[in-house]
C-alpha positions as CSV (number, residue, x, y, z in Angstrom):
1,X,5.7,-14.4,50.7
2,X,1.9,-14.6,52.1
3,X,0.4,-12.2,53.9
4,X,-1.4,-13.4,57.2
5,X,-5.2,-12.1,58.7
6,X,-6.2,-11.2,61.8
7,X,-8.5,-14.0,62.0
8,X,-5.8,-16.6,61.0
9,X,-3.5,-15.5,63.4
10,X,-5.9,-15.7,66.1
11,X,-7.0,-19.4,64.9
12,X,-2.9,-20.0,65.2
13,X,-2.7,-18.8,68.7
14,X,-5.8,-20.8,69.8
15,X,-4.6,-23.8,68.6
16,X,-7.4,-24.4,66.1
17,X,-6.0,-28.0,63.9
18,X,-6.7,-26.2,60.6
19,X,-4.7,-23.0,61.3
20,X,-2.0,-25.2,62.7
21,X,-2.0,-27.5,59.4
22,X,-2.0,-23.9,57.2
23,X,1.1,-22.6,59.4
24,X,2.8,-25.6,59.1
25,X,2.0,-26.1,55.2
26,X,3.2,-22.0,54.5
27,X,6.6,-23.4,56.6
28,X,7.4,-26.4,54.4
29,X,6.7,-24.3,51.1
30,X,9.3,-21.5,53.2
31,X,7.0,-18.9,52.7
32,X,7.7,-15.4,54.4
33,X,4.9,-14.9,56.6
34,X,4.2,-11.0,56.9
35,X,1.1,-8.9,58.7
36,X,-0.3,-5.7,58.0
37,X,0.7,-3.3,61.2
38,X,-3.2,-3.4,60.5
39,X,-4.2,-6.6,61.2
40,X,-1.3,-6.4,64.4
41,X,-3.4,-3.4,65.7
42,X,-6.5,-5.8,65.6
43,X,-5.1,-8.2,67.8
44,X,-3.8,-6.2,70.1
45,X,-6.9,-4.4,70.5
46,X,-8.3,-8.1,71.2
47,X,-5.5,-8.8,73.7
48,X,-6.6,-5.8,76.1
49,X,-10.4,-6.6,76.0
50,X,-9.5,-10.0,76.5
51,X,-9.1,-9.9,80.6
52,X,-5.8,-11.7,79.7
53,X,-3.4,-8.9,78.4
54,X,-0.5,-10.1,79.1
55,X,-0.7,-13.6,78.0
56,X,-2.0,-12.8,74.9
57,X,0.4,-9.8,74.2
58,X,3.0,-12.7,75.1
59,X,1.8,-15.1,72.2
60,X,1.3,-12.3,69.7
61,X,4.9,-11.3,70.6
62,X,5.8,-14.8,70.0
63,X,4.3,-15.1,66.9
64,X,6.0,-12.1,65.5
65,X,9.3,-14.0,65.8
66,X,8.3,-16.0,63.0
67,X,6.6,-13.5,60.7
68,X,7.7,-10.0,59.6
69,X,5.1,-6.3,59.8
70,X,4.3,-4.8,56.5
71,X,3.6,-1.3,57.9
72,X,0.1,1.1,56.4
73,X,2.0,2.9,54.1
74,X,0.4,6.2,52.0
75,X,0.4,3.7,49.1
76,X,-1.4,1.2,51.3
77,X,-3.6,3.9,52.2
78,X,-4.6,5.2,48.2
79,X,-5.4,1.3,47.5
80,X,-7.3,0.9,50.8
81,X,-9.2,4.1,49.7
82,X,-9.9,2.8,46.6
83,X,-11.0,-0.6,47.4
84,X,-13.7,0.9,49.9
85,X,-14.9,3.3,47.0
86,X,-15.3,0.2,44.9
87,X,-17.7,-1.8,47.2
88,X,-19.4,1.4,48.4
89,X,-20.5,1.6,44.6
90,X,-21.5,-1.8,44.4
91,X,-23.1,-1.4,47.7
92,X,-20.9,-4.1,49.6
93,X,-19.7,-2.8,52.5
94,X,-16.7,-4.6,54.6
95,X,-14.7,-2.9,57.9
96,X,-12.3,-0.6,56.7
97,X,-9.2,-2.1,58.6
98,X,-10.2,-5.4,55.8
99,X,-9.7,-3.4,53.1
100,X,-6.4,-1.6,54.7
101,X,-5.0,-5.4,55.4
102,X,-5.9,-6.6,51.6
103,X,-4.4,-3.8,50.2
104,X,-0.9,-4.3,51.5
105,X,-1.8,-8.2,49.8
106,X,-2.5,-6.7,46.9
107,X,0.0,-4.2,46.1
108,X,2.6,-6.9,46.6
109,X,0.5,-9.4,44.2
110,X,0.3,-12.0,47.3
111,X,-1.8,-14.1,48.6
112,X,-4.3,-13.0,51.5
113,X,-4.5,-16.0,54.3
114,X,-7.9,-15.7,56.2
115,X,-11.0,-17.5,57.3
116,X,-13.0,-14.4,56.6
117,X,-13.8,-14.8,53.2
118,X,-17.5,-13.6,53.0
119,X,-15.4,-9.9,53.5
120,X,-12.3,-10.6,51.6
121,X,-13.9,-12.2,48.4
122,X,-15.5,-9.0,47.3
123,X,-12.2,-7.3,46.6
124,X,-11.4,-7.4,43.0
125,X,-8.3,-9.0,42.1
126,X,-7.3,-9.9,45.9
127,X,-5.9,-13.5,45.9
128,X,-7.1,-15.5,49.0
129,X,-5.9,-18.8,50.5
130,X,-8.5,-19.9,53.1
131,X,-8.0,-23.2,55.7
């Protein structure tokens, strides 16, 4: 199982050759590909400012056939909670729907697929695989 970022989806959809060779890599090893309902909100939110709604809702819908949706649960939420006090303390500061996406990653001891790891990097213990 790996779990999936915003920003890799979005790489995915736009046909970016690295995404595409990380997808296709994460397929041969059979990984399960899952996404935080967090990181799902994220690109729907981009869908609707995108002046292209229904396309884009179209190819996230799409790419949902191949993955599965880890929802936020309340342990997601204590984790999140606790990541964000732990770079608050050390004064490193990342959007709050990062650390609700790495802590479904990192209750389930997976890795993290992003391109964003300047953010993801900071959390302690969070295993990332970048493209």
């Amino acid at each position: 199982m790996v779990f999936v970022d915003s920003s890799f989806v979005i790489d995915y959809l736009r046909g970016r050759e690295n995404a595409r060779k990380m997808y296709r890599s994460l397929m041969e090893e059979s990984e399960q590909i899952m996404i935080s309902s967090i990181a799902l909100m994220e690109l729907i939110t981009g869908a609707y400012l995108s002046g292209r709604t229904k396309d884009e809702i179209d190819k996230i819908k799409k790419f949902l056939t191949f993955a599965a949706i880890s929802d936020f649960t309340e342990e997601c939420a204590f984790e999140a909670g606790k990541i964000e006090a732990e770079l608050s303390k050390n004064g490193s500061i990342i959007d709050s729907e990062d650390s609700m996406i790495a802590s479904s990653a990192l209750l389930a001891n997976e890795f993290l697929v992003t391109r964003n790891i300047h953010h993801f990097e900071k959390i302690r213990g969070l295993k990332i695989r970048s493209y």
